[in-house]
ZAFISE-163410 format. One line per field, with one value per residue (C-alpha): residue in three letters; x, y, z. Coordinates in pm, whole numbers, plus 32768, in hexadecimal, padded with zeros to 4 digits. Layout:
<rovos>
type: [Ala_...]
x: [X_...]
y: [Y_...]
z: [Z_...]
</rovos>
This chain:
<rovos>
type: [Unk_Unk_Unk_Unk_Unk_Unk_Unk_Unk_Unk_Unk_Unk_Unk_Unk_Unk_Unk_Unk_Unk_Unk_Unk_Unk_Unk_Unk_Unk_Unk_Unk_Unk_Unk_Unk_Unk_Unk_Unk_Unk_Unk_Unk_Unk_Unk_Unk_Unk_Unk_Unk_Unk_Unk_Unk_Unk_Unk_Unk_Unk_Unk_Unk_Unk_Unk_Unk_Unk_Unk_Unk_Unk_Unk_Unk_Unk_Unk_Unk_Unk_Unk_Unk_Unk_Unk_Unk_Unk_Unk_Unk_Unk_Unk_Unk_Unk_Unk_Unk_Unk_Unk_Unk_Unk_Unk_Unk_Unk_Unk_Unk_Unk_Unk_Unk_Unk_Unk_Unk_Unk_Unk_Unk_Unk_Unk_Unk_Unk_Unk_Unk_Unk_Unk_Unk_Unk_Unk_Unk_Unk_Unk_Unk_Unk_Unk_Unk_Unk_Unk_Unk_Unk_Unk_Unk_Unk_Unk_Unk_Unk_Unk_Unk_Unk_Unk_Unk_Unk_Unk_Unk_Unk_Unk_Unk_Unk_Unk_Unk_Unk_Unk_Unk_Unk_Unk_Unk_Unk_Unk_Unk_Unk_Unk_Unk_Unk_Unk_Unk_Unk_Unk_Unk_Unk_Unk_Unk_Unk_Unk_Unk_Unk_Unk_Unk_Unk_Unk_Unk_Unk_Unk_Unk_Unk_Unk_Unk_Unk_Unk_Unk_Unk_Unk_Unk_Unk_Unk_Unk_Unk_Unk_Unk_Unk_Unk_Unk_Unk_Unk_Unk_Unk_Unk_Unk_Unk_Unk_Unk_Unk_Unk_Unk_Unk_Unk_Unk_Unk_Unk_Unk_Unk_Unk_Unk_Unk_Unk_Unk_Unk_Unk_Unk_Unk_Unk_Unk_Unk_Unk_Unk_Unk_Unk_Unk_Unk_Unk_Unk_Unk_Unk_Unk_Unk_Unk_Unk_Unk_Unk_Unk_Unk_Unk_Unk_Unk_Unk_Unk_Unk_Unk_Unk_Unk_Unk_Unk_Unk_Unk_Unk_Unk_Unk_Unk_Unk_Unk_Unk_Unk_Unk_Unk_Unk_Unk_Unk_Unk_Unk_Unk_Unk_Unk_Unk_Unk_Unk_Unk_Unk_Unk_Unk_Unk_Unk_Unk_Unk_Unk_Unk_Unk_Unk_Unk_Unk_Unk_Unk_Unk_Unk_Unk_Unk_Unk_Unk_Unk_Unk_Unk_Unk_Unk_Unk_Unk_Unk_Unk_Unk_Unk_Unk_Unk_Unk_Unk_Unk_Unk_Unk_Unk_Unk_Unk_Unk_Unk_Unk_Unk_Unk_Unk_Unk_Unk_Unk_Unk_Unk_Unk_Unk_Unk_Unk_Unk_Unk_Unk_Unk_Unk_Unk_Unk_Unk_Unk_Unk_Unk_Unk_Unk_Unk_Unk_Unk_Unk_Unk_Unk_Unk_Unk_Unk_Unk_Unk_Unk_Unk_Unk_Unk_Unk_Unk_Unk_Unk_Unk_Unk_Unk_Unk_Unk_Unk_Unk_Unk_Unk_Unk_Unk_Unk_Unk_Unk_Unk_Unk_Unk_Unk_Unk_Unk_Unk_Unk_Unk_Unk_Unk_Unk_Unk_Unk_Unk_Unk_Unk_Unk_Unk_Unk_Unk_Unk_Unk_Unk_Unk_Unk_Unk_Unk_Unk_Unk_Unk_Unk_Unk_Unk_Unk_Unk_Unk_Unk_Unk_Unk_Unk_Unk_Unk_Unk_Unk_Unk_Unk_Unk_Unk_Unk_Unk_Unk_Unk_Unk_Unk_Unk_Unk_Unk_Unk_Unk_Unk_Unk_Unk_Unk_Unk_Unk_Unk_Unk_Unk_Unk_Unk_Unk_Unk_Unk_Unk_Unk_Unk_Unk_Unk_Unk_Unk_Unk_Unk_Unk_Unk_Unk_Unk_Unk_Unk_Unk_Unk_Unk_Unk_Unk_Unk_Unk_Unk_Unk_Unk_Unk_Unk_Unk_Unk]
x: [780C_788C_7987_7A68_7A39_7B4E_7C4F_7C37_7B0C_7A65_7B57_7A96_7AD3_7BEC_7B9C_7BAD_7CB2_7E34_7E87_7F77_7FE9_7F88_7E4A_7E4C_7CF5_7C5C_7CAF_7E1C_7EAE_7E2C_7E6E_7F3C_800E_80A4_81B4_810B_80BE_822A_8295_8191_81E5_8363_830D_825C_8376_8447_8378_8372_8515_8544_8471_8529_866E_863A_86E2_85FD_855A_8619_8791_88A6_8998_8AC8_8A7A_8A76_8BE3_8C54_8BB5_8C43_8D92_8D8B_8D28_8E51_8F4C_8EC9_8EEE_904C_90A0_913A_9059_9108_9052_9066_9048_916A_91C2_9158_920B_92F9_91F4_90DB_90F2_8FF6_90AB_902D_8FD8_8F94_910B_919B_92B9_9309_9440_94AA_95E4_9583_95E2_9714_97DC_98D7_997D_9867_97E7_98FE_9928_97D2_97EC_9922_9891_9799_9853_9930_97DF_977B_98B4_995D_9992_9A41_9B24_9B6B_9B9A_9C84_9D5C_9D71_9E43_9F02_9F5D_9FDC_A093_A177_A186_A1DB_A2DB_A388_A3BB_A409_A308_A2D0_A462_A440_A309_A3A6_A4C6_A455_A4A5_A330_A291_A328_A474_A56F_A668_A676_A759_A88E_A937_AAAF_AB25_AC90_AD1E_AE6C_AE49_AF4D_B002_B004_B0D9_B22C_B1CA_B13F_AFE9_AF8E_AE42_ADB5_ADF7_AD6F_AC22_ABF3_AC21_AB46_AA37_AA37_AA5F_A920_A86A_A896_A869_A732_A6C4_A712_A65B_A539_A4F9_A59B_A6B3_A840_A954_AAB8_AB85_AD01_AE58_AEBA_B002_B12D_B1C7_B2E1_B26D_B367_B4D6_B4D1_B3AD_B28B_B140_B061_AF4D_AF44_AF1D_AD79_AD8F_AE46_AD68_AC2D_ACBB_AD05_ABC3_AAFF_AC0C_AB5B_AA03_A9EB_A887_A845_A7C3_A822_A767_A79F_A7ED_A926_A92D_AA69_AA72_AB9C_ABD7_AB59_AA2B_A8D6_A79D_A686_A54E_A55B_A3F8_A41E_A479_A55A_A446_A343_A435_A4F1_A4BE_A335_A35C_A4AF_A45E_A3E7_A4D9_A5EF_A696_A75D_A7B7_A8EC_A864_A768_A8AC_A9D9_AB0C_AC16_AB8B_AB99_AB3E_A9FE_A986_AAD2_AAEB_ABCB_AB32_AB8B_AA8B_A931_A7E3_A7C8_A92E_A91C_A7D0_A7D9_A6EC_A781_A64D_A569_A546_A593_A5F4_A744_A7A2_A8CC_A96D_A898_A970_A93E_A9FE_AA5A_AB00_AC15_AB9D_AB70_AB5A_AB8A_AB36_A9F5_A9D2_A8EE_A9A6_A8CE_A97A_A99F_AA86_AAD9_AB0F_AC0E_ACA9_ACC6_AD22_AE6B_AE7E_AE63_AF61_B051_B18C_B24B_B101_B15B_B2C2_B255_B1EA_B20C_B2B9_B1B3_B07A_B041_AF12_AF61_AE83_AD99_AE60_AEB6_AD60_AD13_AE21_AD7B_AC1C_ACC1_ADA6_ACDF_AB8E_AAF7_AAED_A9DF_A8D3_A917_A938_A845_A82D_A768_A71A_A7FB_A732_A68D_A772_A8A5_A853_A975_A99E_A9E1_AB61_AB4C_AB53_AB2B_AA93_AAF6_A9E4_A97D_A98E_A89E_A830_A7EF_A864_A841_A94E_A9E6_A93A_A980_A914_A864_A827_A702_A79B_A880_A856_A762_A639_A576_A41E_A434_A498_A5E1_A629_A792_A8A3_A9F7_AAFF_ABF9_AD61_ACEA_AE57_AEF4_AEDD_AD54_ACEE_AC8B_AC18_AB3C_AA7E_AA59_A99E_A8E8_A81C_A81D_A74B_A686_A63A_A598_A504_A422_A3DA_A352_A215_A0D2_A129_A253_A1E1_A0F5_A1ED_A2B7_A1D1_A151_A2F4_A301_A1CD_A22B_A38B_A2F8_A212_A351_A3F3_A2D5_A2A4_A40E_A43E_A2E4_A3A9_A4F7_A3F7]
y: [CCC2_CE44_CE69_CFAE_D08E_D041_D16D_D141_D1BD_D0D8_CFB0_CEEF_CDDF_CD0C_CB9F_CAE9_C9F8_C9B6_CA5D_C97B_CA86_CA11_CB3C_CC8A_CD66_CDE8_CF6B_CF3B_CFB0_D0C3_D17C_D280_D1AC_D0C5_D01F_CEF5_CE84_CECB_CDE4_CCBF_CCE4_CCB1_CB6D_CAEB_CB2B_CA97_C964_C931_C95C_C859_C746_C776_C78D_C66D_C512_C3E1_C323_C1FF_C231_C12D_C0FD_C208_C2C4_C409_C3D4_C3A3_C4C4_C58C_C500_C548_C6AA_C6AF_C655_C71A_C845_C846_C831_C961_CA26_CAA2_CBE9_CC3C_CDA0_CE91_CF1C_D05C_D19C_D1EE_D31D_D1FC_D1CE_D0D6_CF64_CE91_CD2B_CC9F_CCD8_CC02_CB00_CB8F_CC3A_CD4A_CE3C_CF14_D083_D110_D0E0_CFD9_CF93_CF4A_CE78_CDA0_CD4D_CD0E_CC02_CB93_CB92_CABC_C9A9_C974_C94B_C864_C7A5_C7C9_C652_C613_C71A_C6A5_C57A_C625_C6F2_C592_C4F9_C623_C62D_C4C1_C4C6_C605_C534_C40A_C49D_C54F_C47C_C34F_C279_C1CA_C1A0_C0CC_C009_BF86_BF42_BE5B_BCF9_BCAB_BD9E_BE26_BD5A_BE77_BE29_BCB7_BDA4_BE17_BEF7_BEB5_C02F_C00A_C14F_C218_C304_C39F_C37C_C2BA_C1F1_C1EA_C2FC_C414_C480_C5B7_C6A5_C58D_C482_C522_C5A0_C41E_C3A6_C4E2_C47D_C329_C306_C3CD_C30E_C1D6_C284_C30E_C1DA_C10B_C1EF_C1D7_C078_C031_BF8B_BFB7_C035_C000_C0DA_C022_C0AE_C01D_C0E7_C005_BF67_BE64_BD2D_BC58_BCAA_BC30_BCA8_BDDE_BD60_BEA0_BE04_BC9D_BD6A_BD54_BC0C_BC1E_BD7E_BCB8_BBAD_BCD4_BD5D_BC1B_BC15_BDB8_BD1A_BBE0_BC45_BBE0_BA88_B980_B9BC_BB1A_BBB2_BC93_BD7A_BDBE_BF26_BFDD_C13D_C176_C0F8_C1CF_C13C_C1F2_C15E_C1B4_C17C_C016_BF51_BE15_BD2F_BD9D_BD9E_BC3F_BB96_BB65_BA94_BA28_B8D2_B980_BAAE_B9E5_B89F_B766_B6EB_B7CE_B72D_B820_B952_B8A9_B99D_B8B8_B77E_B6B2_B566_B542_B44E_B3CF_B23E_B1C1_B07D_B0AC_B1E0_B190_B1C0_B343_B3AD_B2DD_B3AE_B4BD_B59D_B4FF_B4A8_B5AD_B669_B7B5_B777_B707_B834_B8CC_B996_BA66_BAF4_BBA4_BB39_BC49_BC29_BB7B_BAA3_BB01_BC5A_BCAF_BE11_BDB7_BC6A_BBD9_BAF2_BA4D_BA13_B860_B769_B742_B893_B896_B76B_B846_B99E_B8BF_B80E_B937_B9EE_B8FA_B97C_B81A_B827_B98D_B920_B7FB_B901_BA61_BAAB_BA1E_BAB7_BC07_BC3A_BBC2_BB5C_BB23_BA2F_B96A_B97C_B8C9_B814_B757_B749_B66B_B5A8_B55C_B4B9_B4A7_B5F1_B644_B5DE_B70C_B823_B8BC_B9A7_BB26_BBBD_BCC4_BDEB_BD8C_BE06_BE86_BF20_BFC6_C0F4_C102_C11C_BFA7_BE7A_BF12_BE74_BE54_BEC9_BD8C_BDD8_BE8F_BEDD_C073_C142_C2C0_C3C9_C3E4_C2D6_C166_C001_BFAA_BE0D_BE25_BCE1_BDCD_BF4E_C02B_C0B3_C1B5_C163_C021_C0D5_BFE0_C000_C023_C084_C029_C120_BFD1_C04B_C1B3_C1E5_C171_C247_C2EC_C3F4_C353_C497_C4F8_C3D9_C3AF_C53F_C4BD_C3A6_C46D_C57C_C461_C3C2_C519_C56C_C40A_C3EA_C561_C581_C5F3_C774_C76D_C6E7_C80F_C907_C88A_C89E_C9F1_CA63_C9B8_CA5F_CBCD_CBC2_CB27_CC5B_CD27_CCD3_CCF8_CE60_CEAA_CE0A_CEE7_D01B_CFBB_CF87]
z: [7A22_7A1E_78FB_78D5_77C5_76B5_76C7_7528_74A7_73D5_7427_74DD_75DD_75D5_762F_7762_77AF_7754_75F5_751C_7464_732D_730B_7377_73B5_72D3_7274_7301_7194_7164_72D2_7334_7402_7343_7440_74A6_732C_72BF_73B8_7373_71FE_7271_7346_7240_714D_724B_725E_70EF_70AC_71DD_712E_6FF5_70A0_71AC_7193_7165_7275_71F0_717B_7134_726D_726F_7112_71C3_7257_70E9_706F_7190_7150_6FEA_704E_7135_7016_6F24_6FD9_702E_6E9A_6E03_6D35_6BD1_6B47_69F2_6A39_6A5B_6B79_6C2B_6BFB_6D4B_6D89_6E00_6F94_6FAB_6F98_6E6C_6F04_6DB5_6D37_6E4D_6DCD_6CAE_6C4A_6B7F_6B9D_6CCE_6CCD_6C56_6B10_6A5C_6B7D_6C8C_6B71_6B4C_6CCA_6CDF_6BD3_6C5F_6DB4_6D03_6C4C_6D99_6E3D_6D51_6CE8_6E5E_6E89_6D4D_6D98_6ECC_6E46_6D52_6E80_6F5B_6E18_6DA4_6F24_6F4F_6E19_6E58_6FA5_6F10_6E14_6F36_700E_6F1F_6F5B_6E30_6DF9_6F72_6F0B_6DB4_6E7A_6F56_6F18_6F56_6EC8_6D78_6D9A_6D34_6E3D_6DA0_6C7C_6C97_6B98_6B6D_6A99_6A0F_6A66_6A4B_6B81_6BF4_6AB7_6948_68B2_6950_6A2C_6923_68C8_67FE_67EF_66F1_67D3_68F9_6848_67D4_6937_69A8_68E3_68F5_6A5F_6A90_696A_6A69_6BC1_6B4A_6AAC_6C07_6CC3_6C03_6C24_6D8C_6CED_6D64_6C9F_6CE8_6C40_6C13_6BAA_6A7A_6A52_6A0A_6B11_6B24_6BD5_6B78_6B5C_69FE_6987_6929_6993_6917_6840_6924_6A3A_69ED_6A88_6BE1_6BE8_6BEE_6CE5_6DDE_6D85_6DF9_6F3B_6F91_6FA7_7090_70EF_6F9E_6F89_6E66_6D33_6D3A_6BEA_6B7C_6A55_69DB_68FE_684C_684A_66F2_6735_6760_67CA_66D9_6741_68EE_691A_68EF_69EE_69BA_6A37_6949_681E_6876_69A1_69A5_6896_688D_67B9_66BF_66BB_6689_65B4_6661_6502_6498_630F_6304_62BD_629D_622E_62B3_6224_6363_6332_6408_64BD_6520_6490_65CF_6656_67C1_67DE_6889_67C0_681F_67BB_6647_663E_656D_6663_67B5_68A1_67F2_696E_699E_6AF3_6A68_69A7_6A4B_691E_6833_66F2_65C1_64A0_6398_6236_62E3_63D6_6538_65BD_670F_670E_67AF_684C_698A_6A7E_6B9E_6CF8_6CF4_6D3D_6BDA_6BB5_6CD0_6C33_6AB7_6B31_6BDE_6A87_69CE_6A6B_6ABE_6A50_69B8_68EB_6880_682A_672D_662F_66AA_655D_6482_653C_64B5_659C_66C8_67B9_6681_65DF_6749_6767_65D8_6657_6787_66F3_65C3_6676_67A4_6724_6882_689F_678C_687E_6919_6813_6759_6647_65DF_64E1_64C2_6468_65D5_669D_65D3_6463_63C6_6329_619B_61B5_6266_6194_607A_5F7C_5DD4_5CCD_5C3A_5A99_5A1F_5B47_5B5B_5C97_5CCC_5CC3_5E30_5ECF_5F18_5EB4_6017_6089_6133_6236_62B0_626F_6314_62AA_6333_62A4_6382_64A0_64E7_6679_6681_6597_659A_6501_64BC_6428_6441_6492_634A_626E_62EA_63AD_6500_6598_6461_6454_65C3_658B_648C_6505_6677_65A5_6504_662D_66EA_65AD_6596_66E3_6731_67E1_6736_67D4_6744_65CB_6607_6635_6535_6442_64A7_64C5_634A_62B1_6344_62A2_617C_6181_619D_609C_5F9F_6043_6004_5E91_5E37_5EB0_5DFC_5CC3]
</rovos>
């Protein structure tokens, strides 16, 4: 068989047959023409990287969709470089400082919104959080929401209360009222309104000024009681049960973030006493020894329920004080406001009673046994502390007492470490200053219950003029 020459000399003949590609001829380095070789040295290479790089004949079921997945996730996580960033001259974008930030371009201020624009990215649900409340309270506060919910008889109760104010609009006694008198009522008028608003309760304000009811007779101080019959007659909404808080003028509620629930009538059985033994100033002999009594009205705590409690009083240095009182709309307290102010009852001692309707009232509690079941007593710092000009109180010997300042009972007067809830100005108007204590305790009152803003700027107001001072006694020096 013919062969052709071989176009290499000296190469020789290549053999017959399919070539596998794993030889080449002989000589085929060291030619000229070096193309074919170059490209069996890269299939071989090619070969060899895609047995090392191959997967197994054998491989466990879905471990390549893992290894993609975790592939997937790891890619889409930011990459933080250490290194700082390129100067503004570089055009070219640098991948590997993705998602991470620094202050871009510009001075302080382009640095400051971009870290604000980066803690509202970062914080934007709490303050939206923070906008959503601020929002409902001004909403709230405005449009007196909170005043309607504790008002309601099912939710906070407030409209259950109603204020009864013993006023002298229009006038004062027989007809006159100075500045003084006006700037008490002023004041105190708005210490209640303010107060009633607060918790949803009413206030009825009532003229007090004297008045002749009788043809015979000045009815000024009694008046209280036919004022809080008429009261109860301005409310039939109100159900029975509901409760009536008799105030004076001189009074001034310190403590208005308190409501009356929270501070008595949650836990009325313990709040108050049944057994008048406990204070006793008038020595009332109690429980009553008449035979023809049942069990509960011999008792010297009545039936123990506080379901029965029509009458809640504070007793003073004197007995009874009805400055501040509670009366609950009952049948038996229909049956003692007619008792009370029944005027044949009046007439029997009118001349001996130097308190009035206080002493009528001592009156029927002693004389008429079954009506202890019904009254119970407070604690009268609760609900009507006085101020150091009332019931004043005798040094005991040897007992010493500052310059200018009072013996104080701590039954009756108030104190402001304790943070008493109301005080009553009693008798401010023999021989005290009724305005300047009403100013007093008004100050005292704003001054303990300021909000934390306000202690701030009190304290910043009281530190400057401290400052002040110091700056202007070094210059005097």
């Amino acid at each position: 068989m013919s062969r052709t020459p071989s176009p290499l000399p000296g190469a020789g003949w290549t053999a017959q047959g399919p070539n596998d590609g794993s030889s080449t001829p002989n000589g085929l380095y060291t030619g000229t023409n070096l193309y074919s070789s170059n490209e069996d040295q890269w299939a071989a290479a090619k070969a060899r990287s895609a047995q090392v790089r191959g997967y197994p004949s054998i491989q466990t079921k879905n471990e390549g969709f893992f290894q993609r997945s975790r592939r997937k996730i790891s890619s889409t996580l930011p990459i933080f470089s250490p290194y700082t960033p390129l100067s503004a001259n570089w055009k070219d974008p640098e991948k590997l400082g993705r998602s991470r930030w620094y202050p871009r371009g510009g001075g302080t201020l382009s640095k400051v919104k971009t870290f604000a624009g980066n803690v509202l990215r970062k914080f934007k649900f709490l303050f939206i959080i923070l906008s959503v409340v601020t929002l409902t309270t001004v909403i709230m506060s405005q449009m007196s929401v909170m005043t309607r919910i504790r008002g309601n008889s099912h939710l906070g109760g407030g409209s259950k209360f109603v204020i009864v104010l013993g006023a002298n609009e229009g006038g004062g006694v027989m007809e006159w009222k100075g500045p003084r008198e006006w700037a008490i009522e002023r004041d105190s008028i708005k210490n209640k309104q303010r107060y009633a608003d607060r918790w949803g309760y009413q206030l009825e304000v009532t003229d007090m000024s004297t008045k002749k009811r009788y043809a015979h007779e000045w009815r000024e101080s009694w008046e209280k009681v036919d004022l809080v019959r008429n009261a109860m007659a301005r409310y039939p909404k109100a159900e029975w049960y509901d409760r009536f808080w008799w105030l004076d003028l001189t009074t001034f509620i310190m403590e208005p973030s308190i409501s009356l629930q929270s501070h008595i009538f949650n836990d009325l059985a313990n709040t108050v006493y049944r057994d008048i033994n406990v204070y006793n100033p008038l020595n009332i002999t109690h429980p009553p020894e008449t035979k023809f009594l049942d069990p509960v009205a011999r008792s010297a705590t009545g039936d123990n329920q506080t379901s029965s409690i029509d009458i809640i009083i504070p007793q003073d240095c004197g007995g009874f004080n009805l400055g501040s009182f509670f009366l609950r709309r009952s049948p038996f307290t229909d049956r003692l406001l007619d008792m009370w102010w029944d005027p044949v009852l009046y007439e029997q001692k009118h001349m001996e009673w130097e308190h009035k309707e206080q002493d009528a009232l001592e009156h029927l509690y002693s004389s008429q046994p079954y009506m202890r079941t019904h009254f119970a007593f407070i604690d009268q710092r609760k609900i009507n502390s006085f101020p150091p000009g009332a019931c004043a109180v005798e040094p005991k010997e040897g007992q010493p007492v500052e310059e200018g300042k009072t013996v104080l009972d701590p039954r009756f007067h108030y104190k402001e470490e304790d943070r008493d809830f109301l005080v009553n100005m009693a008798g401010c108007e023999w021989g005290r200053d009724c305005w300047g204590e009403m100013y007093m305790y008004r100050e005292l009152s704003n001054k303990l219950n300021r909000s934390l803003w306000e202690k701030f700027k009190d304290s910043c107001s009281e530190t400057w003029a401290s400052v002040k001072r110091k700056v202007t006694w070094s210059k005097k020096g």
